[in-house]
C-alpha positions as CSV (number, residue, x, y, z in Angstrom):
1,X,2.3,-49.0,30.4
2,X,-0.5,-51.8,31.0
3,X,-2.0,-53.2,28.3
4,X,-5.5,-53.2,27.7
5,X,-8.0,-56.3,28.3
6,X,-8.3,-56.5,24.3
7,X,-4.8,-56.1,23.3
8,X,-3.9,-58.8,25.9
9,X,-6.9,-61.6,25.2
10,X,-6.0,-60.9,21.0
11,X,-2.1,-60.7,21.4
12,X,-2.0,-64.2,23.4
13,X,-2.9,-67.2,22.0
14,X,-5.1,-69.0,25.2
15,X,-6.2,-66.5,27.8
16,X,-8.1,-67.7,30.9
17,X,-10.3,-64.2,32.2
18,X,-11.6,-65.4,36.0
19,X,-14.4,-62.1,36.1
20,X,-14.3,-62.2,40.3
21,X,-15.9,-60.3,43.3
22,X,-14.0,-59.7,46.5
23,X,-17.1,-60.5,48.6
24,X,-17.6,-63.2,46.7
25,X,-16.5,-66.7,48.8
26,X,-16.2,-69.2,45.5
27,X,-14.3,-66.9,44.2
28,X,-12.0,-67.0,47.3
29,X,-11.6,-70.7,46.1
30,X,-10.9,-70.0,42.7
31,X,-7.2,-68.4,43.7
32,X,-5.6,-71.4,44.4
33,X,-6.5,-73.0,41.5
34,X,-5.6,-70.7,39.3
35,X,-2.1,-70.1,40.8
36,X,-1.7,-73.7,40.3
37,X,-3.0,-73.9,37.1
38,X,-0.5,-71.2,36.2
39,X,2.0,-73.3,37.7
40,X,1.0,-76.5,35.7
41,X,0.6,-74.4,32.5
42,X,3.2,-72.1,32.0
43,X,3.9,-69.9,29.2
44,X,0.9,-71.8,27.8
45,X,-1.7,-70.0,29.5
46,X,-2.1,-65.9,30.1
47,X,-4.5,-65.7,33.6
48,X,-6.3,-62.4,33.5
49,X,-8.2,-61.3,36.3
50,X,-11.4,-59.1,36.5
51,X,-13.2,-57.5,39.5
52,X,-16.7,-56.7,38.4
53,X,-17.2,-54.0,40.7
54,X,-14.6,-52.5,39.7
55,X,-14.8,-52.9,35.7
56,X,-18.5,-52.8,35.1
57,X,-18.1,-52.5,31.5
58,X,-16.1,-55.8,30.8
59,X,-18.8,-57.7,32.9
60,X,-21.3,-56.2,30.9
61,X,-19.9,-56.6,27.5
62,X,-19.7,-60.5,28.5
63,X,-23.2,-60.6,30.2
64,X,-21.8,-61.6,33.3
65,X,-24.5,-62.5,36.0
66,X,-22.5,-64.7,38.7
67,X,-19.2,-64.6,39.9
68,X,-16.9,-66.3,39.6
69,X,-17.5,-66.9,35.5
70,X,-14.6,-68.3,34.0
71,X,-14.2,-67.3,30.4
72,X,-11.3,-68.9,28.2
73,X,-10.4,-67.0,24.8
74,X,-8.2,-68.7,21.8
75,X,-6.8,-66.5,19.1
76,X,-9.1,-63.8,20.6
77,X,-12.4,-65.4,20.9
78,X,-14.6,-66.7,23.5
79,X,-14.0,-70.8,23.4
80,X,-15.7,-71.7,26.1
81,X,-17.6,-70.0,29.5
82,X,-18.2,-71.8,32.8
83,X,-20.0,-70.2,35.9
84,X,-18.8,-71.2,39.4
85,X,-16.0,-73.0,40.9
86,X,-13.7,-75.4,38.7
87,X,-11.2,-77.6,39.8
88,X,-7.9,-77.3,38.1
89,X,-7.0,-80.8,36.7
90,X,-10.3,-79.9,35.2
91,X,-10.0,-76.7,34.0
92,X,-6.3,-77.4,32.4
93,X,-7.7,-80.5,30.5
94,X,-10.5,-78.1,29.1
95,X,-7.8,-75.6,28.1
96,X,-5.5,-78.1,26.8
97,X,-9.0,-79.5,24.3
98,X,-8.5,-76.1,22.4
């Protein structure tokens, strides 16, 4: 049984949530960094991904207006938002400030 966006970003402590569009070509480059970031982070970080056209209702409930929109949640709140491409030593050091 999968668990549901809300039981995932409370249960874990940091959760990255990349909201994505297939079409979309920055979020193309977002992959790679995540997998690396993943790879850098461990256990540390939970990567959740969201297509907006497929889950209208979580893009909505975060206002999402551009893709990709990187959303990072500690102990189950937002901590920080960022639209666009990040790269990933820059993305783990913002993780690692909370």
């Amino acid at each position: 049984m999968s668990k549901s966006f809300s039981e995932i970003v409370n249960e874990k402590p940091l959760v990255l949530v990349d909201f994505f569009a297939e079409w979309c070509g920055p979020c193309k480059m977002m992959k790679p960094i995540l997998e690396e970031l993943k790879q850098q982070m461990g256990e540390e970080i939970t990567i959740l991904k969201v297509d907006v056209d497929k889950s209208p209702q979580a893009s909505q409930a975060f206002n999402i207006s551009g893709v990709p929109t990187l959303v990072l949640f500690k102990d189950g709140k937002i901590a920080w938002r960022q639209s666009g491409v990040v790269p990933a030593p820059q993305l783990e050091k913002i993780i690692r400030s909370y």
